[in-house]
C-alpha positions as CSV (number, residue, x, y, z in Angstrom):
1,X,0.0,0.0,0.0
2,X,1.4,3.3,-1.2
3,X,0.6,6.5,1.5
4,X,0.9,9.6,1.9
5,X,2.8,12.0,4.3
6,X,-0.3,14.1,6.1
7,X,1.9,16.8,5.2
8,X,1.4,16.1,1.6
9,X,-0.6,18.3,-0.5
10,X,-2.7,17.6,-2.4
11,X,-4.4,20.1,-5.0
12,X,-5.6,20.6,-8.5
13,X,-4.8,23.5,-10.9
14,X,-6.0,25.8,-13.8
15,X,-5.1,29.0,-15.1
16,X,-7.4,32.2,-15.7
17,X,-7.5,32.6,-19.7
18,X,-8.2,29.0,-19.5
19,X,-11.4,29.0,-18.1
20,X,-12.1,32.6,-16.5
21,X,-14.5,33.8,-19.5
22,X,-15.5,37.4,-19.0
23,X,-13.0,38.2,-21.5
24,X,-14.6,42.1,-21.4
25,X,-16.2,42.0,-17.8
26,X,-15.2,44.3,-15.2
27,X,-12.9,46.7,-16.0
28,X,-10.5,43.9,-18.1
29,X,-8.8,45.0,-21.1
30,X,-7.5,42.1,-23.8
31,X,-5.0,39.9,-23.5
32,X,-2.5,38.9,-26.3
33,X,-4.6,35.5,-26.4
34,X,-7.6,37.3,-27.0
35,X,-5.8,38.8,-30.4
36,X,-4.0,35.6,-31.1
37,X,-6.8,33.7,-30.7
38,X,-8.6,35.6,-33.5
39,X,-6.0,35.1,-36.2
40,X,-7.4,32.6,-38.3
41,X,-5.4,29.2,-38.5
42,X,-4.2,30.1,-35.0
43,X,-6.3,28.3,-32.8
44,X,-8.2,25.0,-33.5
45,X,-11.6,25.5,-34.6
46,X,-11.0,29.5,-34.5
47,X,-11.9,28.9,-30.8
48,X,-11.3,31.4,-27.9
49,X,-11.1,32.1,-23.9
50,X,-14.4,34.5,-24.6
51,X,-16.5,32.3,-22.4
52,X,-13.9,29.4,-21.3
53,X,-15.7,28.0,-17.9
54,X,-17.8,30.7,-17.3
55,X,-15.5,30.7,-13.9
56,X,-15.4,34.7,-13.4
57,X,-19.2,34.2,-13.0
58,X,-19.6,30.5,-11.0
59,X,-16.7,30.9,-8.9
60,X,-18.6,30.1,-6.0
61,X,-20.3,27.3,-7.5
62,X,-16.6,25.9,-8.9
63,X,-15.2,26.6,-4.9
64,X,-18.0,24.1,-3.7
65,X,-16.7,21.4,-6.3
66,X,-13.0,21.8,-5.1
67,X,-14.1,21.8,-1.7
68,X,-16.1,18.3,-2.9
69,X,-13.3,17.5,-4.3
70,X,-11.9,16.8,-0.8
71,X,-8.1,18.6,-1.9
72,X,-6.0,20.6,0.2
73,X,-4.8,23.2,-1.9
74,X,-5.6,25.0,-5.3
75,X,-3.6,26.5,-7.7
76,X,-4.8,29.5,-9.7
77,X,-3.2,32.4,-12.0
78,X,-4.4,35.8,-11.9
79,X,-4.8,37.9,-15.4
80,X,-3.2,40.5,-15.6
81,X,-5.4,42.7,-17.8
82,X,-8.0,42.5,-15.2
83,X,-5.5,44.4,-12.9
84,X,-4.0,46.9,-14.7
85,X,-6.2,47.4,-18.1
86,X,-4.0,50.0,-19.5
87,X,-0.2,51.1,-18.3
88,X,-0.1,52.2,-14.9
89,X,-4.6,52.4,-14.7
90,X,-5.1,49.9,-11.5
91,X,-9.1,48.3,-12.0
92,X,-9.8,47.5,-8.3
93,X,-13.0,45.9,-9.6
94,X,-10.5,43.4,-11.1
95,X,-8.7,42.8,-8.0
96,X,-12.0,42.1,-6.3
97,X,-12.8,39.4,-8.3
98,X,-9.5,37.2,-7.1
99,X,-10.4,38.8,-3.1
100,X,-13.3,37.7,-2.9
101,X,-12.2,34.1,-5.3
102,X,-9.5,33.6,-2.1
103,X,-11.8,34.1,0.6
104,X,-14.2,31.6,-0.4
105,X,-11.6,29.2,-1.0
106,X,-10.1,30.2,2.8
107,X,-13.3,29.6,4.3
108,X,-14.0,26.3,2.5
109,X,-10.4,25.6,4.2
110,X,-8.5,25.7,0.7
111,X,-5.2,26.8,0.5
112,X,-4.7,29.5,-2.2
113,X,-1.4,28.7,-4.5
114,X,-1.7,32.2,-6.9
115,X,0.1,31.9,-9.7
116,X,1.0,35.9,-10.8
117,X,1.4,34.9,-15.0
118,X,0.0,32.1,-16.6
119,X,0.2,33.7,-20.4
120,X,-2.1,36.7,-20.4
121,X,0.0,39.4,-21.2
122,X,-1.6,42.7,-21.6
123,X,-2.1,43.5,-24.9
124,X,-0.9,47.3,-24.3
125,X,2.3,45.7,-22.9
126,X,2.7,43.8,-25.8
127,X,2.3,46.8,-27.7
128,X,5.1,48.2,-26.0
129,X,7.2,45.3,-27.1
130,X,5.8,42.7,-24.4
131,X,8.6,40.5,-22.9
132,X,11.1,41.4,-26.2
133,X,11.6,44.7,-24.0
134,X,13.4,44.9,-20.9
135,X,10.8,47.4,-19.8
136,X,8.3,44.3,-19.2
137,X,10.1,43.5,-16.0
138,X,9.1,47.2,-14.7
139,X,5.5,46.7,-15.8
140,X,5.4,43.1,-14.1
141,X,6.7,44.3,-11.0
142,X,3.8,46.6,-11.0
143,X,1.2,44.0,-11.2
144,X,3.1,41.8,-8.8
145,X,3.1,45.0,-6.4
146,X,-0.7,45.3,-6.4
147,X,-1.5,41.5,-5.4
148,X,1.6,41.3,-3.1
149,X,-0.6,44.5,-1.5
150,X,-4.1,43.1,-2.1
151,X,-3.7,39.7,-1.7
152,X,-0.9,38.2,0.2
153,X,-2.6,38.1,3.2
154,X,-4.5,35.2,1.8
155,X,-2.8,33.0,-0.1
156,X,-0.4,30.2,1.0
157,X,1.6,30.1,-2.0
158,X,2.8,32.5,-4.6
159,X,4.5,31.3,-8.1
160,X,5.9,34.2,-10.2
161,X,6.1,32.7,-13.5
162,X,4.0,29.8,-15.1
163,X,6.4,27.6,-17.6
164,X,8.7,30.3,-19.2
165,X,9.9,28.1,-21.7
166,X,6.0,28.1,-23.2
167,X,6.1,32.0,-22.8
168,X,9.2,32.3,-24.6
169,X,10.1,29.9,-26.5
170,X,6.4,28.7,-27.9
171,X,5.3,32.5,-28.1
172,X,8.3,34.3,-29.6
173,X,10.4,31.3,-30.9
174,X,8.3,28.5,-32.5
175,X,5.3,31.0,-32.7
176,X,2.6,28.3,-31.4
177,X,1.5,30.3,-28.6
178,X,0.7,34.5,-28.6
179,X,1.9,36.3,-29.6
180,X,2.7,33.9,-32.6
181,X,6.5,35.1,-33.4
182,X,9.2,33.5,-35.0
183,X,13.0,34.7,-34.0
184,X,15.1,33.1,-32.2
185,X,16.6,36.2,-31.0
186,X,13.1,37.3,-29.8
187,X,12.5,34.1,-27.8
188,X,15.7,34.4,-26.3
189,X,15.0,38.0,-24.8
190,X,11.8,37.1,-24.0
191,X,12.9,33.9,-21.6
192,X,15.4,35.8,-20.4
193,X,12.8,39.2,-19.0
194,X,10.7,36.3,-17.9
195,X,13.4,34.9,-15.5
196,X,14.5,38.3,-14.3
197,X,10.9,39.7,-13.5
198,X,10.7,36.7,-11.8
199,X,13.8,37.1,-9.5
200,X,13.1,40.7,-9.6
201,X,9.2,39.9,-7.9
202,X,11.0,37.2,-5.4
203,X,13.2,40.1,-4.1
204,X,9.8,41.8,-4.3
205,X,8.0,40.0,-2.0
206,X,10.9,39.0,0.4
207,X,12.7,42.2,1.0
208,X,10.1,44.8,0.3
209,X,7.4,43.6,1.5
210,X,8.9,41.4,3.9
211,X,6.6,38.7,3.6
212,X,7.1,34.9,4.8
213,X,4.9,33.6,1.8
214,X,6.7,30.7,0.3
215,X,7.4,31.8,-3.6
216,X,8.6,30.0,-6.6
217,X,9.0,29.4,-10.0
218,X,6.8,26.9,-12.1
219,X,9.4,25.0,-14.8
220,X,7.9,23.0,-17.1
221,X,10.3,20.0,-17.7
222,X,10.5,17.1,-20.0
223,X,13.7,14.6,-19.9
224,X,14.9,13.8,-23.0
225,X,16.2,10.9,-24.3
226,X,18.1,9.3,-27.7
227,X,16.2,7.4,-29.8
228,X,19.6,5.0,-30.1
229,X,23.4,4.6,-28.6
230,X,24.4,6.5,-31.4
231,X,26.8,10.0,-31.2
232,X,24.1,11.6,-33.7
233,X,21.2,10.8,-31.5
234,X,23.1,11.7,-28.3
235,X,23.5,14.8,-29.5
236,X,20.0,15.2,-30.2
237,X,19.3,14.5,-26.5
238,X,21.7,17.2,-25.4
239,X,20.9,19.6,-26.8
240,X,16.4,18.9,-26.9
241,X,17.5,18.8,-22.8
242,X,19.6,22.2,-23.4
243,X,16.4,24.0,-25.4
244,X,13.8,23.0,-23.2
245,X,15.1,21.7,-19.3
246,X,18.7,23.3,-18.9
247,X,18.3,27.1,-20.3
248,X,16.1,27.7,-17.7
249,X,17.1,25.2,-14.9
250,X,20.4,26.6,-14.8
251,X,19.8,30.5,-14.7
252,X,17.4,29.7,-11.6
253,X,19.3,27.4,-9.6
254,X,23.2,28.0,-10.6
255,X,23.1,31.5,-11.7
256,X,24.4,30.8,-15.3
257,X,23.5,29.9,-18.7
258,X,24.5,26.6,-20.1
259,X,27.6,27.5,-22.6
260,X,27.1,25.2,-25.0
261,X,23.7,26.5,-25.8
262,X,24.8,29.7,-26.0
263,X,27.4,28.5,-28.6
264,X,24.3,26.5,-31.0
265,X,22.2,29.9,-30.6
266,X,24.7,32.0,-31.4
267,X,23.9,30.7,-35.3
268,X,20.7,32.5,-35.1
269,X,21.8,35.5,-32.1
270,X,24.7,37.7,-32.8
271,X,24.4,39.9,-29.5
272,X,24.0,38.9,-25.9
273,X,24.0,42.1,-24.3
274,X,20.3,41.9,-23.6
275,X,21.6,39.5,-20.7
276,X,23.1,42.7,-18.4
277,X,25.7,42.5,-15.5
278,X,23.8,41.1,-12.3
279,X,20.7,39.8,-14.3
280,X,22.2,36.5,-13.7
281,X,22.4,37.2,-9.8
282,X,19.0,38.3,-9.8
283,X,17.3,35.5,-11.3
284,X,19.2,33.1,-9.2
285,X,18.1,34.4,-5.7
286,X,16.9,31.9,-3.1
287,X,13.2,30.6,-3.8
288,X,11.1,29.0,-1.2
289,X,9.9,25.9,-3.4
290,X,10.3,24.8,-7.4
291,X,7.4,24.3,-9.1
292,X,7.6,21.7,-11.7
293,X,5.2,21.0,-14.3
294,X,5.5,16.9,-15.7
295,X,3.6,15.3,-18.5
296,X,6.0,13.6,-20.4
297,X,9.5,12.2,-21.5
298,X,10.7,13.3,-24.7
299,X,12.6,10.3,-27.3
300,X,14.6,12.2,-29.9
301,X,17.0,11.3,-32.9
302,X,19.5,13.5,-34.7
303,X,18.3,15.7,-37.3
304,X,21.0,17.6,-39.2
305,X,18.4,20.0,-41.1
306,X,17.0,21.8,-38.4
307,X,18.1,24.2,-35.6
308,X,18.9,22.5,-32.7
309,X,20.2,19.1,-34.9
310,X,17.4,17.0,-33.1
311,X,13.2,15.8,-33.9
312,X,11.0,13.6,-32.3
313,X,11.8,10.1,-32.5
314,X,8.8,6.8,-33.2
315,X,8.4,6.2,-29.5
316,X,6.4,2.8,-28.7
317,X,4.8,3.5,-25.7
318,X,1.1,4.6,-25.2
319,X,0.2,8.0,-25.9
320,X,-2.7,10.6,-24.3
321,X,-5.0,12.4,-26.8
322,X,-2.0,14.6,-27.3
323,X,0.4,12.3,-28.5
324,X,2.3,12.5,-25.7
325,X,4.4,9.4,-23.9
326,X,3.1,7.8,-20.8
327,X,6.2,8.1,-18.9
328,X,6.0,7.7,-14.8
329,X,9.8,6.7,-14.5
330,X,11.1,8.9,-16.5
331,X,9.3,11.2,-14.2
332,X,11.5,9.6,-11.3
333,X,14.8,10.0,-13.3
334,X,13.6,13.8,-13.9
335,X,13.5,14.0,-10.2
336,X,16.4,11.8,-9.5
337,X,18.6,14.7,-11.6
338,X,17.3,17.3,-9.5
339,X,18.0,16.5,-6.6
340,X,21.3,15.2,-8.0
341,X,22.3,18.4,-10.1
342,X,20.2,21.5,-8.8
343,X,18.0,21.7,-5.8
344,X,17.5,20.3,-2.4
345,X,14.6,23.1,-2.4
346,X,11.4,21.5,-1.7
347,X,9.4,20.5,-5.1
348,X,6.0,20.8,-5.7
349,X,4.4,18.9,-8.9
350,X,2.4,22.6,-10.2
351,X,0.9,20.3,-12.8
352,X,0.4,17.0,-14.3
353,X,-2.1,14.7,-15.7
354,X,-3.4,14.0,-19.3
355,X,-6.1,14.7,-22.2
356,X,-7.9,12.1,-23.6
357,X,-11.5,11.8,-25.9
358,X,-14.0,11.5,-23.8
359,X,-17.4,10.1,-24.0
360,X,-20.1,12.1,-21.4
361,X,-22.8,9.4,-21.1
362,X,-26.4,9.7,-21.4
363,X,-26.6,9.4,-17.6
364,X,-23.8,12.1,-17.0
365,X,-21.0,9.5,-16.4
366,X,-17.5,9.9,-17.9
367,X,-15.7,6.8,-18.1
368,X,-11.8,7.9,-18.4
369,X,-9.8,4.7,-17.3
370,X,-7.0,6.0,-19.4
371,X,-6.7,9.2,-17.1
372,X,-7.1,7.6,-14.2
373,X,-4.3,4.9,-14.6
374,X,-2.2,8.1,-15.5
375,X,-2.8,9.5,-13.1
376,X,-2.3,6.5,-10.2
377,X,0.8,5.7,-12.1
378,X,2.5,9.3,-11.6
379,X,1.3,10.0,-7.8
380,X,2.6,6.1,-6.6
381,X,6.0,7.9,-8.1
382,X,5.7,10.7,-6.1
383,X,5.1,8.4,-3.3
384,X,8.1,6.1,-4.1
385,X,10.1,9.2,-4.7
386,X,9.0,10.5,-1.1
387,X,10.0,7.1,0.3
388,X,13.3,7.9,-1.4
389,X,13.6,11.3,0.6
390,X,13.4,13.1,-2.8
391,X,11.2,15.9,-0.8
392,X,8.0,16.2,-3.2
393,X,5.7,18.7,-1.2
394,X,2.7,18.5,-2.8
395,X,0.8,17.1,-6.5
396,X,-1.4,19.4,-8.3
397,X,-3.9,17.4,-11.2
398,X,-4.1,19.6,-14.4
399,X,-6.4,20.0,-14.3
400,X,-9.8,20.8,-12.5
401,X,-12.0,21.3,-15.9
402,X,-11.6,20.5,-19.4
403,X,-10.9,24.4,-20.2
404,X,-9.6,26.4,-23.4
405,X,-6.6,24.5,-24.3
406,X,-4.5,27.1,-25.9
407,X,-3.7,26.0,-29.4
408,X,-5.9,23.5,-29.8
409,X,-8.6,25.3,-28.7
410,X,-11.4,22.9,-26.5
411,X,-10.6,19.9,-28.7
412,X,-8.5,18.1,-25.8
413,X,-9.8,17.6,-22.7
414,X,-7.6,17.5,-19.6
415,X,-10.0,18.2,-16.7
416,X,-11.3,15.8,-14.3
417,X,-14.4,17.4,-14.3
418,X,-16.3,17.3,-17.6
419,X,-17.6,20.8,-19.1
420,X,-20.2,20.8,-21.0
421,X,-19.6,24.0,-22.9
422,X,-23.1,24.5,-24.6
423,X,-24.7,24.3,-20.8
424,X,-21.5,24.8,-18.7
425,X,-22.9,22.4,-16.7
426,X,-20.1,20.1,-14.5
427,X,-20.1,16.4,-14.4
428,X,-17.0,14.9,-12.4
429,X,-15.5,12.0,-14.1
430,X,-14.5,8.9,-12.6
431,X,-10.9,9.8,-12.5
432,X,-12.3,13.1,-9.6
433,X,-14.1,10.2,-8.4
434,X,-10.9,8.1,-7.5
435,X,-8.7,11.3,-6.6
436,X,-11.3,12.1,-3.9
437,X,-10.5,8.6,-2.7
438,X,-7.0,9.0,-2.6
439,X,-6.8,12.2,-1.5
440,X,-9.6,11.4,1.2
441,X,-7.5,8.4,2.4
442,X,-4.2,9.7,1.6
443,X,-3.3,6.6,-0.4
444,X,-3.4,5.0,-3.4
């Protein structure tokens, strides 16, 4: 029998474009997903966050589901243009929204873990050259500011930054996410005012406002692997671990970039002075926690005609809705390094779990068997990784509802409660049903 610490948290997670709605509701400006998401071809289906979950409206109704739900903890991100709608114009009817979101979940006796960016960049800031510009960490400390003021007293967590590899790397890089650009140079600036507003807001919240709130940054992490024994495919792995895992694990936790990475982007980025003298200091000061966001190894094999000499390799093992591997111990190894190479910092799991099609039935039952072996498979790591001393403080499921699913609009479904988006009625599926079991008798 696999158990849990009564320490352990437990928790589930979304994020506020994702299912929020109210896209024009009190006092919020747009977001760069609001645009993006309007660009035809952008966005599966030409869908959009307009509506999402209809949360901004049934937020008490969706705090008496996670309360249901039995967890001890949820994980939320706050957007931004609800806060500040223009440059320096502070909505306090936006703020309210997220005071009154955090008291209800304090009186249903659920922790608060606020996320302060999950994506939804202003689009005025953007305008202004959004996270391209070093000016972005000025405007984000703003915003940071305001909560710190408005809502620290209530939450149990704070987590500056929400996978900045997505935010820079998928939104100026690759161009998948908002606001759909494609430079390498661009992505690089972007990653690297992501990391420093986020050192800059931990120095924020610890020396200004001298608060004891534990704070952290989410990484999103894969660990790659070679396709083969081969040098070629090797290489592959190094540098797919260099892209996605080490250019941001190592500015947070050693306080440098990875050199050889610099070397293979310096093909596409002539200048570096956008990294400054004690940038490097900054991002690197003392967190509380990291945050770590898991769905998935990564097999690759060489690839000579493309950027970073490495592509996705024919893996064999089962796949979610999103193709991706099934992969609980690689998970392990990914912790394994960690605690190995980085961090003895406590590390919470900020996200994990998996989309698959599913079937509502005609008497409102969900039957995900998939999801629910995914998910048993990746806590009883957590729980053999605990019983290893690795230190994993807590597991949030991504995620509470199926929601607006970026890219691919509301095609995959990763929630563990079912939204029906015509009604936005909520049907728990039998993979809540088991996490309230585990989480009720803190084992598997």
């Amino acid at each position: 029998m696999t158990k849990f610490s009564d320490q352990f948290i437990f928790g589930t997670a979304t994020s506020s474009y994702q299912i929020e709605g109210a896209y024009k509701d009190g006092g919020r400006s747009l977001s760069i997903w609001d645009t993006f998401s309007r660009i035809p071809g952008k966005v599966r289906n030409g869908d959009n966050g307009d509506t999402a979950c209809d949360h901004y409206r049934r937020y008490e109704e969706d705090v008496r589901l996670i309360k249901e739900l039995g967890v001890d903890s949820y994980r939320f991100s706050i957007a931004w243009p609800r806060i500040f709608p223009e440059e320096g114009v502070y909505n306090k009817e936006g703020m309210n929204f997220y005071k009154s979101l955090l008291k209800k979940l304090t009186e249903a006796g659920i922790q608060p873990m606020v996320t302060l960016y999950h994506w939804d960049l202003p689009v005025w800031a953007h305008e202004k050259g959004g996270w391209v510009h070093r000016d972005a960490v000025s405007w984000f400390l703003a915003f940071a500011e305001k909560c710190f003021m408005e809502l620290d007293e209530y939450a149990s967590c704070w987590i500056t930054i929400n996978e900045p590899w997505c935010a820079g790397f998928l939104g100026y890089h690759q161009g998948y996410h908002a606001p759909g650009h494609t430079s390498m140079e661009e992505g690089l600036k972007a990653a690297h005012h992501l990391l420093l507003a986020h050192g800059e807001t931990v120095r924020l919240l610890k020396d200004t406002f001298r608060s004891d709130t534990p704070v952290g940054i989410t990484l999103n992490l894969s660990p790659f692997y070679p396709a083969s024994d081969s040098f070629s495919d090797q290489i592959a792995a190094n540098n797919g671990d260099g892209y996605t895992n080490r250019w941001f694990l190592d500015p947070v936790l050693k306080g440098s970039y990875p050199l050889d990475m610099v070397n293979l982007f310096s093909k596409y980025v002539h200048d570096f002075s956008f990294i400054q003298p004690g940038d490097l200091k900054t991002i690197s000061v003392k967190c509380d926690f990291l945050g770590i966001n898991y769905y998935s190894r990564e097999l690759v094999e060489f690839a000579g005609n493309t950027s970073f000499l490495f592509k996705k390799a024919y893996s064999a093992y089962s796949k979610t809705a999103m193709g991706w591997d099934v992969s609980p111990q690689e998970f392990k190894e990914l912790i394994h390094r960690l605690r190995r190479e980085y961090t003895d910092l406590p590390i919470y799991i900020t996200e994990n779990g998996a989309a698959y099609d599913d079937v509502l039935e005609a008497d409102g039952s969900i039957h995900d068997r998939e999801r629910t072996e995914y998910i048993e498979k990746h806590l009883a790591a957590v729980c053999e990784l605990n019983e290893e001393g690795m230190n994993i403080a807590g597991f949030y499921l991504w995620s509470l509802f199926d929601n607006f699913e970026w890219a691919f609009g509301y095609e995959k479904r990763f929630g563990i409660c079912y939204v029906d988006f015509a009604t936005q009625r909520r049907y728990w599926k039998n993979s809540a049903k088991r996490y309230m079991e585990i989480v009720a008798n803190r084992k598997l």
